[in-house]
Kinemage of the C-alpha trace (Angstrom):
@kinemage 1
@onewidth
@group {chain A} dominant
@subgroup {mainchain}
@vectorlist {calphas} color= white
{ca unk a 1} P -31.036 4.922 62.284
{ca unk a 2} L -27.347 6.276 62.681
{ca unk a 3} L -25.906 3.119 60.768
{ca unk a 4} L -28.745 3.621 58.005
{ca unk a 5} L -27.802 7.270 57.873
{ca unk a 6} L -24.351 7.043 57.863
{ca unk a 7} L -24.421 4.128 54.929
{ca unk a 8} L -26.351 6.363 53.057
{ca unk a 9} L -24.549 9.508 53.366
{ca unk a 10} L -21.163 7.439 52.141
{ca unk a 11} L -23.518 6.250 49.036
{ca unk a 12} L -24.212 9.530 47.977
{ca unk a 13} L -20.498 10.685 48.495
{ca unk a 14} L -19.538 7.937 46.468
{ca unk a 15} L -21.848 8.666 43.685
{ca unk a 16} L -20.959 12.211 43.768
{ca unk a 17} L -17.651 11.660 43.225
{ca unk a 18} L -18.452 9.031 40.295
{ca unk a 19} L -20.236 10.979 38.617
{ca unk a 20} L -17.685 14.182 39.044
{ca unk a 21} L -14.612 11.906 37.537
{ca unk a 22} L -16.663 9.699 35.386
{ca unk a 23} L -15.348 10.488 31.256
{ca unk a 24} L -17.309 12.140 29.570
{ca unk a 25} L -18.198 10.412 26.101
{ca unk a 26} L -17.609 13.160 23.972
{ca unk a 27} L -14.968 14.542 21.813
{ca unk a 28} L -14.685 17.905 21.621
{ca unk a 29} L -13.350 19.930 18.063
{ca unk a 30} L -12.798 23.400 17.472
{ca unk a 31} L -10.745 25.793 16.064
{ca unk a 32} L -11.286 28.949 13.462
{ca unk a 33} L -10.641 29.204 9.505
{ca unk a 34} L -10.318 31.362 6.617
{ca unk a 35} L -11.936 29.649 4.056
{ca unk a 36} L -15.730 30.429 3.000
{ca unk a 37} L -17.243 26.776 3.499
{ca unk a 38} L -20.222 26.355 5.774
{ca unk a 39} L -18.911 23.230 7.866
{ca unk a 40} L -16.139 20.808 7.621
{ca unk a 41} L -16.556 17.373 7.470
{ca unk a 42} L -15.385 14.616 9.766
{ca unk a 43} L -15.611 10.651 8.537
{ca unk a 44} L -16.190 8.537 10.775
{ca unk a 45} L -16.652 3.993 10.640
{ca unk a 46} L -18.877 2.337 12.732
{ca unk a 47} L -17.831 -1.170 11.681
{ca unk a 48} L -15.665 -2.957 9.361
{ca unk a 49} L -17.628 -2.946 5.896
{ca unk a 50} L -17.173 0.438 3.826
{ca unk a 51} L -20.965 1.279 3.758
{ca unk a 52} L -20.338 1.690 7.474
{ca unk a 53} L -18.761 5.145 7.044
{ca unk a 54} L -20.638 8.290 7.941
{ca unk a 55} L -20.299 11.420 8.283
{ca unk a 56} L -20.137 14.159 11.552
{ca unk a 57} L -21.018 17.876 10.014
{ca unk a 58} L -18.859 20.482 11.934
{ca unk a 59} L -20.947 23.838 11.400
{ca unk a 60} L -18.998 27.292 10.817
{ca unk a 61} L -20.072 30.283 11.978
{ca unk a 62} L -19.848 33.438 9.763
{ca unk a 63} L -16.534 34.566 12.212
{ca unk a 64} L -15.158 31.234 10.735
{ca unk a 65} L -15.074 29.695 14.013
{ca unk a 66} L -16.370 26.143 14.903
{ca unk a 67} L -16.809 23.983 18.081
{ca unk a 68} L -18.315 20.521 18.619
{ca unk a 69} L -18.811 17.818 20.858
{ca unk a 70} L -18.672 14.545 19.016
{ca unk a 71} L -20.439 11.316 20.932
{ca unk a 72} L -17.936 8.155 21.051
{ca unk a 73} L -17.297 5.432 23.140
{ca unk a 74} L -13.728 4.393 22.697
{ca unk a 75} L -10.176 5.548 20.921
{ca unk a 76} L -11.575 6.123 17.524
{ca unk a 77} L -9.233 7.054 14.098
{ca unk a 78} L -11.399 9.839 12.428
{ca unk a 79} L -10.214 11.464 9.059
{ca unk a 80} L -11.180 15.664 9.017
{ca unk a 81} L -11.835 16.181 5.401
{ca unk a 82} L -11.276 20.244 4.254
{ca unk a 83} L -10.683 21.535 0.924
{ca unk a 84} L -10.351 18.317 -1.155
{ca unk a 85} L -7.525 16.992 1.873
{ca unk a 86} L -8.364 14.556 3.921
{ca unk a 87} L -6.020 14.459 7.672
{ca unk a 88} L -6.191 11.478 9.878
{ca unk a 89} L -6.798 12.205 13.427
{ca unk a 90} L -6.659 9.856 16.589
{ca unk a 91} L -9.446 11.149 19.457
{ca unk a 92} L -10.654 9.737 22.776
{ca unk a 93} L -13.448 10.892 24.481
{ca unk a 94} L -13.058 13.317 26.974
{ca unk a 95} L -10.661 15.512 25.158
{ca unk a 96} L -10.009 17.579 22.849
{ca unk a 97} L -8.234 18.946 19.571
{ca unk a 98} L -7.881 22.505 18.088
{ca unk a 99} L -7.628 23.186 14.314
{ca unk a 100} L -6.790 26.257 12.715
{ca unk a 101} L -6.627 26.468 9.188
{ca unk a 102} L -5.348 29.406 7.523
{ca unk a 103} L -4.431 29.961 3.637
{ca unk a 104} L -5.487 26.130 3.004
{ca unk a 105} L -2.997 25.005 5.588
{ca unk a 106} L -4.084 22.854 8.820
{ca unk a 107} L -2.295 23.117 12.141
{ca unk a 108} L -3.188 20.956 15.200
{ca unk a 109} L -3.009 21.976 18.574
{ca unk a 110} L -4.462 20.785 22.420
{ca unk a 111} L -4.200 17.265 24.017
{ca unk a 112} L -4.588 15.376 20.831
{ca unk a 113} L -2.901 17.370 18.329
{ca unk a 114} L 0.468 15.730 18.899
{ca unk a 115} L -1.109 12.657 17.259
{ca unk a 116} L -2.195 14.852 13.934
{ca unk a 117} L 0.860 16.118 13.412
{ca unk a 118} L 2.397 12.536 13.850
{ca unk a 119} L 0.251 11.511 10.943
{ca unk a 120} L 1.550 14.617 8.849
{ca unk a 121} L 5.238 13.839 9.725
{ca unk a 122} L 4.730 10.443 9.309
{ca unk a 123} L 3.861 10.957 5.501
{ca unk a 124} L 6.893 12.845 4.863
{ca unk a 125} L 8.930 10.506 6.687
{ca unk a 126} L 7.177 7.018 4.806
{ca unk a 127} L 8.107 9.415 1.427
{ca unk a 128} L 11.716 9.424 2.018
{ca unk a 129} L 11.896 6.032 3.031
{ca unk a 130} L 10.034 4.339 0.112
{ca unk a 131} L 12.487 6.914 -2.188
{ca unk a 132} L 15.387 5.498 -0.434
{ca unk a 133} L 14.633 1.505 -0.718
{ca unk a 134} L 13.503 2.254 -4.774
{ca unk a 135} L 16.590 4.465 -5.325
{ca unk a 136} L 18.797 0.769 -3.595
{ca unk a 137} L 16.515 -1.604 -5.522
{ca unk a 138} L 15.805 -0.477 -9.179
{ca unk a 139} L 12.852 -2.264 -10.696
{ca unk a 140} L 11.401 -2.845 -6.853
{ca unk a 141} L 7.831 -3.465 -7.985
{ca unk a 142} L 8.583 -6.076 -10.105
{ca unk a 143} L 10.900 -8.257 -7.133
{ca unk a 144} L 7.353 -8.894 -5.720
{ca unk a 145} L 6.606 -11.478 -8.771
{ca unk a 146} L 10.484 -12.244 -10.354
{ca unk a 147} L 11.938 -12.669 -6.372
{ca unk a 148} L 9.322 -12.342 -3.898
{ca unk a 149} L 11.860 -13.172 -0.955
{ca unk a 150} L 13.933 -10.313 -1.763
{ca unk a 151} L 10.926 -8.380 -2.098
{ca unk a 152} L 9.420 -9.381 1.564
{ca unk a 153} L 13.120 -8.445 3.113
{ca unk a 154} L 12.654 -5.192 1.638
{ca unk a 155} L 9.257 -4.742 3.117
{ca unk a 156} L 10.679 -6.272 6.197
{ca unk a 157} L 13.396 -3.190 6.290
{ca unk a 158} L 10.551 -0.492 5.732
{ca unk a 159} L 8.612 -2.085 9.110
{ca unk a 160} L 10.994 -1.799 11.005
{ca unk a 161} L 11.907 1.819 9.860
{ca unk a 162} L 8.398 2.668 10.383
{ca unk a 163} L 7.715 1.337 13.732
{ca unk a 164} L 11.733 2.581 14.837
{ca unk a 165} L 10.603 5.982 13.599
{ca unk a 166} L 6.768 5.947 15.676
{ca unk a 167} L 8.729 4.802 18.911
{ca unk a 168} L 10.946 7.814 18.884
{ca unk a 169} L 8.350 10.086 18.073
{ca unk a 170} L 6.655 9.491 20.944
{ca unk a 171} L 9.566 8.464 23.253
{ca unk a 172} L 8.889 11.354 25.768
{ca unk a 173} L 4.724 11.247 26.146
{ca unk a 174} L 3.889 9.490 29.125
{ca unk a 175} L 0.167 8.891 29.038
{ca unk a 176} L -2.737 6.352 28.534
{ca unk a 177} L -3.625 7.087 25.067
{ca unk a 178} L 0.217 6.956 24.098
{ca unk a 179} L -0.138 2.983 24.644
{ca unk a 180} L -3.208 2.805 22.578
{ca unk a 181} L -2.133 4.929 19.779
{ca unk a 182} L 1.112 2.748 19.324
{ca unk a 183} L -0.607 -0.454 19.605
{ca unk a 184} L -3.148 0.343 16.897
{ca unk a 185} L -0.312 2.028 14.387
{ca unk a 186} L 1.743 -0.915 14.807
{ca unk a 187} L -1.462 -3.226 14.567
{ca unk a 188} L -1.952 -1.461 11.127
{ca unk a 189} L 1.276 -1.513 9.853
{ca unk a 190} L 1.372 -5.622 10.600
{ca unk a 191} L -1.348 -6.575 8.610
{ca unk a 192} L -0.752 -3.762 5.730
{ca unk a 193} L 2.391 -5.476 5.550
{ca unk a 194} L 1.290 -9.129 5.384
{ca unk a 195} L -1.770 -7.958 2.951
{ca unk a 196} L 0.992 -6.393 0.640
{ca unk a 197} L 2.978 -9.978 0.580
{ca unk a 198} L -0.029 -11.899 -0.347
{ca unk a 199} L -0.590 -10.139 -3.406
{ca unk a 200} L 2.529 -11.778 -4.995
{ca unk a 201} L 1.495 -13.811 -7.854
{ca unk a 202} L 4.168 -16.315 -7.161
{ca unk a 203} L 2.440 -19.152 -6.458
{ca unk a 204} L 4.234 -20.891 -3.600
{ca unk a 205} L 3.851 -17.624 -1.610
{ca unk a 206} L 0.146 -17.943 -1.930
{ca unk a 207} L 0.355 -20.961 -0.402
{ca unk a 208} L 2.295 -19.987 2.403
{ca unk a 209} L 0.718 -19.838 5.811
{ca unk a 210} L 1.702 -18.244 8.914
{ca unk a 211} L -0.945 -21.551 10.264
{ca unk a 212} L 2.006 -23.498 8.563
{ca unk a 213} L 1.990 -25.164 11.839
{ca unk a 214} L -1.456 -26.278 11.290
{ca unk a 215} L -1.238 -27.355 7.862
{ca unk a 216} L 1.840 -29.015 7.938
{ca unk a 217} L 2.937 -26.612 4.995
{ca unk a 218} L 7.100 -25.893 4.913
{ca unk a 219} L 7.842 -23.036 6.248
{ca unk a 220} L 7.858 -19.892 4.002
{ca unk a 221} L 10.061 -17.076 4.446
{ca unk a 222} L 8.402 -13.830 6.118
{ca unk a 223} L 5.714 -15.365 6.058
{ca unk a 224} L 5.932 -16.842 9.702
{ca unk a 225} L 3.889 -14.219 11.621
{ca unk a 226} L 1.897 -16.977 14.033
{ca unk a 227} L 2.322 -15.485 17.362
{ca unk a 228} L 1.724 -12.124 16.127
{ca unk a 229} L -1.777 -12.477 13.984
{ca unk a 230} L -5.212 -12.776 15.448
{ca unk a 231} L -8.758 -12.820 14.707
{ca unk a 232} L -9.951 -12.505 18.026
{ca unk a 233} L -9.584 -8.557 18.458
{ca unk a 234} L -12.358 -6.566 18.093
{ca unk a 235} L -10.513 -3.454 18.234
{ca unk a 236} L -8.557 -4.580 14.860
{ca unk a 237} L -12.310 -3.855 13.256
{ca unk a 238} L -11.364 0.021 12.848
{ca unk a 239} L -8.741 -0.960 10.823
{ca unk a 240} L -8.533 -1.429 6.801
{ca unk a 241} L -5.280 -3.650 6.624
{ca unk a 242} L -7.119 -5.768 8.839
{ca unk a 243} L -10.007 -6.326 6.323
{ca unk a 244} L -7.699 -6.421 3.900
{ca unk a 245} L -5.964 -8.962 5.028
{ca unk a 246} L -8.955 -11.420 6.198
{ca unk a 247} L -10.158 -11.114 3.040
{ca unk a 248} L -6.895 -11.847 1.084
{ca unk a 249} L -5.429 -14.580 3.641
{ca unk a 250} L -8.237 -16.851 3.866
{ca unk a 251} L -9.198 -18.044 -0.211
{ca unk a 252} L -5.921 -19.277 -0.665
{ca unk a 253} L -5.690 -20.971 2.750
{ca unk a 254} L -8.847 -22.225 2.178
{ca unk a 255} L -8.392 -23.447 -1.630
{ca unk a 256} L -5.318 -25.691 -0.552
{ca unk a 257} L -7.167 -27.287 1.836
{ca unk a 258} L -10.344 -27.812 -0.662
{ca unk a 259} L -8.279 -29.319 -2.968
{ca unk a 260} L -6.849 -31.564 -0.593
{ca unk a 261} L -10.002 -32.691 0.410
{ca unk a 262} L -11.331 -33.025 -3.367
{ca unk a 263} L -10.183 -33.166 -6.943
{ca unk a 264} L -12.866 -31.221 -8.356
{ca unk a 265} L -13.523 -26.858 -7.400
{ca unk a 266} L -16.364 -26.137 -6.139
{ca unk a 267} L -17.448 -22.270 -4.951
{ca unk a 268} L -19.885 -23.556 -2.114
{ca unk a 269} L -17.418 -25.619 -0.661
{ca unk a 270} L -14.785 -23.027 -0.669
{ca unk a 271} L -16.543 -20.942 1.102
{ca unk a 272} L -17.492 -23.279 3.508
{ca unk a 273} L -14.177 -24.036 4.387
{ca unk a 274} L -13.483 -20.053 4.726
{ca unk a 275} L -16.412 -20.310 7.837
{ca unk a 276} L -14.725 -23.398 9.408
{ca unk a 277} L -11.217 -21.366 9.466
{ca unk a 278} L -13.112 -18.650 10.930
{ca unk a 279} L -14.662 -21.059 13.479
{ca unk a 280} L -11.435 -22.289 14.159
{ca unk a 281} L -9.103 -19.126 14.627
{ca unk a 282} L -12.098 -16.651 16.020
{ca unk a 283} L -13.840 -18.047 19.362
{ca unk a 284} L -15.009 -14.420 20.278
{ca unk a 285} L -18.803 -13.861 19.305
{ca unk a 286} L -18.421 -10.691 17.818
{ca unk a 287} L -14.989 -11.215 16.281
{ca unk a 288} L -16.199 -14.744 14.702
{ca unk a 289} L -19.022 -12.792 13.502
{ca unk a 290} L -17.400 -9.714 12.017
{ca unk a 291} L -14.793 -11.949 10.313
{ca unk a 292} L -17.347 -13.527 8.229
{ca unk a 293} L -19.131 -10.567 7.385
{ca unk a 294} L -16.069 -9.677 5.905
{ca unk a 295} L -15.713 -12.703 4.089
{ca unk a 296} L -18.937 -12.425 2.779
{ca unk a 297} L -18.374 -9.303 1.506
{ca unk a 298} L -15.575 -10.103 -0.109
{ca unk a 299} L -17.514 -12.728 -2.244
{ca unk a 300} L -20.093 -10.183 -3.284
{ca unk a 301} L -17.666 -7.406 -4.423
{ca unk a 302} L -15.434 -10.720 -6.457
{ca unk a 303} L -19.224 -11.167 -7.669
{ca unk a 304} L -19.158 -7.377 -9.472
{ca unk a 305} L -15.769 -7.972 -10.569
{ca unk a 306} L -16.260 -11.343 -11.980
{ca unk a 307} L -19.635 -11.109 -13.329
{ca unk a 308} L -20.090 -15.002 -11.621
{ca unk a 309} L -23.365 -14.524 -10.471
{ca unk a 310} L -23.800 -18.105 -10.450
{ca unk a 311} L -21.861 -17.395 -6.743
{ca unk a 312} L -24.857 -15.504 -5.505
{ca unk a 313} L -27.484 -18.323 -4.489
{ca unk a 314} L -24.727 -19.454 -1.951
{ca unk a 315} L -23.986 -15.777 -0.459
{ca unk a 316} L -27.719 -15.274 0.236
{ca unk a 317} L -28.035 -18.158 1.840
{ca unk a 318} L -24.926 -17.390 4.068
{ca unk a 319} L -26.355 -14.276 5.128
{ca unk a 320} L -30.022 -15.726 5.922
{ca unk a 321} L -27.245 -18.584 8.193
{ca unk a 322} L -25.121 -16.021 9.749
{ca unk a 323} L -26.944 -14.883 13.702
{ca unk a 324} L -26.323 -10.709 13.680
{ca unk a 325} L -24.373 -9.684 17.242
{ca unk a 326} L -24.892 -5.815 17.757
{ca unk a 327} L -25.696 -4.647 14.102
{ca unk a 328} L -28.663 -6.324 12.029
{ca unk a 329} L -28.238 -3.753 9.290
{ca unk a 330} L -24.684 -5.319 8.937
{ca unk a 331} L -26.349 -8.498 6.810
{ca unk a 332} L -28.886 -6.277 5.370
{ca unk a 333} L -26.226 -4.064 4.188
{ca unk a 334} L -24.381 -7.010 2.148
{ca unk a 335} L -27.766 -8.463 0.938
{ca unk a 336} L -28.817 -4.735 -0.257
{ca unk a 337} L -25.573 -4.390 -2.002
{ca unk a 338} L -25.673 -8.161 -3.390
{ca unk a 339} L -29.147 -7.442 -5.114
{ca unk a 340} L -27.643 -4.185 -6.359
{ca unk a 341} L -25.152 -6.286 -8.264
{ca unk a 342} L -27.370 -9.266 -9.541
{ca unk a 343} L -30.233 -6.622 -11.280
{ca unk a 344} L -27.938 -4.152 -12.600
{ca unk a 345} L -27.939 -3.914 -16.618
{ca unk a 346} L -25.706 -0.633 -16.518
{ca unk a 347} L -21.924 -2.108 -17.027
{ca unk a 348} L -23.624 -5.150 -18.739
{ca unk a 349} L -22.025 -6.567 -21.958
{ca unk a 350} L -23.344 -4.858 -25.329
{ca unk a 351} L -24.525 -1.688 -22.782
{ca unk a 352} L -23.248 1.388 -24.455
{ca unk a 353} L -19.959 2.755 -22.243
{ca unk a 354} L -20.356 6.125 -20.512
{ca unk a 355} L -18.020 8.684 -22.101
{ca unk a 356} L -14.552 9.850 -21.073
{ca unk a 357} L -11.730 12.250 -21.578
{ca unk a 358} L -8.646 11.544 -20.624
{ca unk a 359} L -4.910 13.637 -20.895
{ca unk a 360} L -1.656 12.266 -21.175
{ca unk a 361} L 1.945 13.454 -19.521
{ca unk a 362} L 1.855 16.537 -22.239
{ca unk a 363} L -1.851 17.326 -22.442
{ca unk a 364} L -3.229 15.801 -24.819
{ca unk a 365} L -6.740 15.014 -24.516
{ca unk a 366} L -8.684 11.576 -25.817
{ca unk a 367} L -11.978 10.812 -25.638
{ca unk a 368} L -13.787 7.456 -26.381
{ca unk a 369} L -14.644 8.654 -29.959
{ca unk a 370} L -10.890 8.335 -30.765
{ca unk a 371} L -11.206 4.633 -30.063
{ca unk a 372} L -13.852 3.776 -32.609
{ca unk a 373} L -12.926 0.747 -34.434
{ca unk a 374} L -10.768 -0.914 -31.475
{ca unk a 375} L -11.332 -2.922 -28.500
{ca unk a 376} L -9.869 -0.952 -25.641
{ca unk a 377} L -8.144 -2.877 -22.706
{ca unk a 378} L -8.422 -0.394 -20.050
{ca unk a 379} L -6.404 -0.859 -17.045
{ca unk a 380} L -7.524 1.538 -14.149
{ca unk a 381} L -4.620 2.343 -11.258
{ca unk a 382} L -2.919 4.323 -8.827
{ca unk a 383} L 1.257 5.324 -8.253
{ca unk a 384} L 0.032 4.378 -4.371
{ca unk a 385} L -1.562 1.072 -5.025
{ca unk a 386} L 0.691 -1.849 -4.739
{ca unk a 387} L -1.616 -4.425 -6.036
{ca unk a 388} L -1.554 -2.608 -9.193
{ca unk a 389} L 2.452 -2.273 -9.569
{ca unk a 390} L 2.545 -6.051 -8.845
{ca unk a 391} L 0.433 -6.531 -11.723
{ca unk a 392} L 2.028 -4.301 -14.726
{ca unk a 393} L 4.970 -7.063 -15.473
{ca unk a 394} L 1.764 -9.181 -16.565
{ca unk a 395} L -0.075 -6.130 -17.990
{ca unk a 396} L 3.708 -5.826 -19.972
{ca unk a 397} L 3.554 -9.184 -21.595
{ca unk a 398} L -0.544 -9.034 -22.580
{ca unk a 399} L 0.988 -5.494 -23.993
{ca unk a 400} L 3.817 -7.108 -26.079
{ca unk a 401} L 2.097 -9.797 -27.496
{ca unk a 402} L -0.807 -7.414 -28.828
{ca unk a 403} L 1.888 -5.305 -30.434
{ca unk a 404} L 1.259 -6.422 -34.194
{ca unk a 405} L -2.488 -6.280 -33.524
{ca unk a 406} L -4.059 -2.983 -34.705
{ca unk a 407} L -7.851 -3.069 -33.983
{ca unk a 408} L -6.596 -4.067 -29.909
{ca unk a 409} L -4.854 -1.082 -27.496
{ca unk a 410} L -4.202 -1.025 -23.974
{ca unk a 411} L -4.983 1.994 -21.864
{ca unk a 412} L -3.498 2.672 -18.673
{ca unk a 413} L -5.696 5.325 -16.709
{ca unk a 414} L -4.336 6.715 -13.163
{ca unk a 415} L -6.499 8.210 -11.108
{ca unk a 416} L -4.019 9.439 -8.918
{ca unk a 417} L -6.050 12.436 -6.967
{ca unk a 418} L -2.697 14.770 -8.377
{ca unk a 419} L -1.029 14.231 -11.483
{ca unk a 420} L 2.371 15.203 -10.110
{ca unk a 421} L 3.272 11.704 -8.681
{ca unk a 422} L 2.011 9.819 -12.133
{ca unk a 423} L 4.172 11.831 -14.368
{ca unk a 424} L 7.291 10.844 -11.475
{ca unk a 425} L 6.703 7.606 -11.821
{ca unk a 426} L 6.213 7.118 -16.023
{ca unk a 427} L 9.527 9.402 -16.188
{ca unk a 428} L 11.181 6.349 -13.791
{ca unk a 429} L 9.182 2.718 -14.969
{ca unk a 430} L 9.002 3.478 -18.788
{ca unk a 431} L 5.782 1.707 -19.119
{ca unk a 432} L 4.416 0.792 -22.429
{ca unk a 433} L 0.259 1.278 -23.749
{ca unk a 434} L -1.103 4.497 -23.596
{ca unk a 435} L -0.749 6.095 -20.354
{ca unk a 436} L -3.638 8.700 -18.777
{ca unk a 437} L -4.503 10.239 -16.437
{ca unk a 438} L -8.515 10.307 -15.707
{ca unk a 439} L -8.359 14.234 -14.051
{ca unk a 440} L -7.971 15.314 -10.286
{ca unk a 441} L -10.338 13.801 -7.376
{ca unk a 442} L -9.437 10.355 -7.313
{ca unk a 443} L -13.136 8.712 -6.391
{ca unk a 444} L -14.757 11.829 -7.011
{ca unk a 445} L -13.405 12.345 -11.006
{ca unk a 446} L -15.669 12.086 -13.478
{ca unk a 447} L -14.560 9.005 -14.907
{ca unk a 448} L -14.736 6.986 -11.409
{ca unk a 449} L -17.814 8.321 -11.218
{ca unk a 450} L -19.369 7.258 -14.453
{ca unk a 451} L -17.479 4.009 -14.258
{ca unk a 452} L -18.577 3.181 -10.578
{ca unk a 453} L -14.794 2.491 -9.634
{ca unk a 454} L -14.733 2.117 -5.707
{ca unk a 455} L -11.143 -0.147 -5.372
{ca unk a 456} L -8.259 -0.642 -7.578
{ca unk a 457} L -7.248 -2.713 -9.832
{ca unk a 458} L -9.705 -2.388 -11.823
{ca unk a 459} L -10.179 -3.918 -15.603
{ca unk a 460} L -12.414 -3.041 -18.452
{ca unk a 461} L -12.603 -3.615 -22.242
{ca unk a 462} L -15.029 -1.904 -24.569
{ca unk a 463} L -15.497 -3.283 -28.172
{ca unk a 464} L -15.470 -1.401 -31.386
{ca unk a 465} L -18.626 0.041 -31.457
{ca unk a 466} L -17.926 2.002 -27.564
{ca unk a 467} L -20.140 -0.624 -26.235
{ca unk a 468} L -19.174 -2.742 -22.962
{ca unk a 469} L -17.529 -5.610 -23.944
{ca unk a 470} L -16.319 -7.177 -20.424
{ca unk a 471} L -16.910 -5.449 -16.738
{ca unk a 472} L -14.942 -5.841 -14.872
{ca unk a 473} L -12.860 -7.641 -17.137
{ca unk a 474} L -10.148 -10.580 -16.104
{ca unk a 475} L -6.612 -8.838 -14.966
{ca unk a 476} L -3.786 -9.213 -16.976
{ca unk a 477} L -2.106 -12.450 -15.155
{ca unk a 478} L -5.137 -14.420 -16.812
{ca unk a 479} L -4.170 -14.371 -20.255
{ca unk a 480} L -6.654 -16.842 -21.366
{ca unk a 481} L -9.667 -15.186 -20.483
{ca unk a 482} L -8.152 -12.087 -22.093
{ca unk a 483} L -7.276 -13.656 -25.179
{ca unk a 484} L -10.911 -14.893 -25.826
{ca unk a 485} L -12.403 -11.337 -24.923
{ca unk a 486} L -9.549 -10.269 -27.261
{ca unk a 487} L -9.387 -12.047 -30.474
């Protein structure tokens, strides 16, 4: 009875003291404000597709004061959104960050505010060095189609600033979350920077392959990142270069290998070949499964901006092939938003285009109305999107060789959530067309509303009578398509 007794007395020690030092799963917010709203809002993703995202609901009291215990399992990247701003901020459960916002402003404060106010110096700091490397390189943009290589050394420079700069930030923390936080900045900053490379339009760098090895390709310069890239991290899920990436490294992978198999295209096969390279790289369950869901989501947004719905029969078969891990409403998601797509009649061609007013760099206002007669190329971008700076050499050309044509015009609308940074950069590029500006609240203007604009670049042309003519409509670098949508 002694040994029984004593046994069981140690058990209940040792699940005393388990239970005193086991981490809490909760994140805890607070702080106080001076503004009038009712609760601030914290977005949150709980998986790699953007219909993912929700939304935590941080109630104020009438003193102005809030505090909140958030439920999470793991490190998590959270963005606070206040006042039309939106701050990133890095949490683990079991602590905590304080916020106090006063006259619009946002300081951070507690265990995890020295993370916030990384992000915030961080954004000053990536300012002055993207000034400095444009200021060096005139005409910067346009390297990543004319001299790609030149381009990619450049980028090369500005990761290595970046990462030199988050390393002696936090040179003096010495704690757990330190490690983590580093890992998944630099983890970011990796793929952002190969997803910005593959955009080139040059087409022997979208044929490169960091699987060179593999696929017996020569090797590419920069392009050589095979020790470093994975698919087998499920933590890399969180992030949007990562998705990014997936979905813009694997088509051209997979179309050089498709045509090496074949003389003839074919979408099913492609696509095929994009789930055997998935097979192949991604051995972890939920990693290989992920991975395709991105893929496949992918396919049904190049669906909306394509208008090929003959792609469709193969995508909902895919998803009725593909086992769910954790998530079930993963697949139903893409199904629900591939259904969306194949019965909509809104953007459809002859369907009358929703209305608009736009200013320019003086403002001026134009509406539709003041269109009436011409088919309007509109071209739909951000000074922050690089996939859309890659593409205005081509948009140049399509521009110059409409010139003499009087019943075509090419409109270039930023939606830029300030106006401040478009009117910097059409005093320094000189761009040609009519450039706009579609009003303040990037997503949330009026026009990105109307227009259902969720991603950039975006392409549409209206004919003379304000109807829609093509949606999306091709980009710029596909001057045949544009020419018969044109004439």
């Amino acid at each position: 009875m002694k040994s029984y007794a004593f046994y069981l007395s140690i058990c209940l020690v040792l699940l005393r003291t388990t239970t005193l030092f086991a981490q809490p799963k909760t994140f805890t917010v607070n702080g106080k404000t001076d503004q009038s709203e009712k609760f601030l809002l914290i977005l949150r993703n709980n998986g790699p597709l953007e219909y993912n995202n929700y939304y935590d609901s941080l109630p104020i009291s009438s003193a102005g004061k809030f505090n909140m215990k958030i439920k999470m399992e793991d490190y998590e990247v959270v963005r606070l959104l206040n006042n039309g701003k939106a701050y990133n901020l890095f949490v683990q459960p079991g602590s905590s960050l304080r916020l106090n916002i006063k006259d619009s402003v946002v300081s951070f404060a507690g265990p995890m505010g020295k993370y916030a106010n990384y992000y915030l110096d961080q954004r000053i700091n990536d300012a002055a060095i993207f000034e400095k490397y444009s200021e060096n390189n005139a005409g910067m943009s346009a390297l990543l189609n004319y001299n790609p290589k030149k381009y990619f050394l450049i980028q090369d420079s500005i990761l290595a600033e970046q990462n030199t700069f988050l390393d002696h930030y936090f040179a003096n923390i010495s704690e757990p979350s330190k490690v983590e936080f580093i890992r998944r900045e630099k983890s970011l900053a990796l793929y952002s920077d190969l997803y910005y490379k593959i955009q080139s339009s040059n087409t022997a760098y979208k044929e490169f392959a960091f699987f060179q090895r593999e696929l017996n390709l020569p090797p590419v310069p920069c392009f050589d990142f095979s020790d470093e890239v994975t698919f087998d991290d499920k933590k890399l899920f969180a992030l949007w270069s990562y998705k990014s990436f997936v979905q813009s490294a694997l088509p051209p992978i997979s179309k050089k290998i498709l045509l090496d198999r074949q003389s003839t295209f074919e979408f099913g096969a492609w696509i095929d070949i994009q789930m055997e390279l998935i097979d192949k790289w991604s051995k972890d369950p939920y990693c290989n499964f992920y991975n395709k869901a991105i893929i496949l989501d992918f396919w049904v947004t190049q669906i909306k901006h394509n208008g090929i719905l003959a792609w469709s029969d193969k995508l909902y078969a895919l998803t009725k092939e593909l086992q769910p891990m954790d998530n079930e409403m993963v697949l139903e998601d893409i199904k629900k938003n591939l259904d969306k797509i194949v019965l909509s009649t809104k953007f459809k061609k002859g369907a009358a285009a929703p209305g608009f007013t736009f200013i320019d760099s003086s403002g001026k206002k134009y509406d539709l109305e003041d269109f009436r007669g011409k088919k309007i190329y509109i071209d739909i971008w951000a000074t922050w999107c690089a996939p859309c700076i890659a593409l205005q050499p081509e948009l140049e050309k399509r521009i110059a060789e409409y010139a003499d044509n009087e019943k075509v015009i090419f409109i270039s609308v930023a939606i830029d959530d300030k106006p401040d940074a478009w009117v910097k950069f059409l005093r320094k590029s000189k761009l040609n067309g009519l450039q706009l500006y579609s009003g303040e609240g990037l997503w949330k203007s009026q026009f990105a509303k109307d227009y259902e604009i969720f991603s950039l670049p975006w392409f549409i042309i209206i004919d003379e009578s304000g109807n829609i003519a093509s949606y999306p409509a091709p980009r710029p670098d596909n001057p045949t398509e544009l020419e018969m949508l044109l004439q």
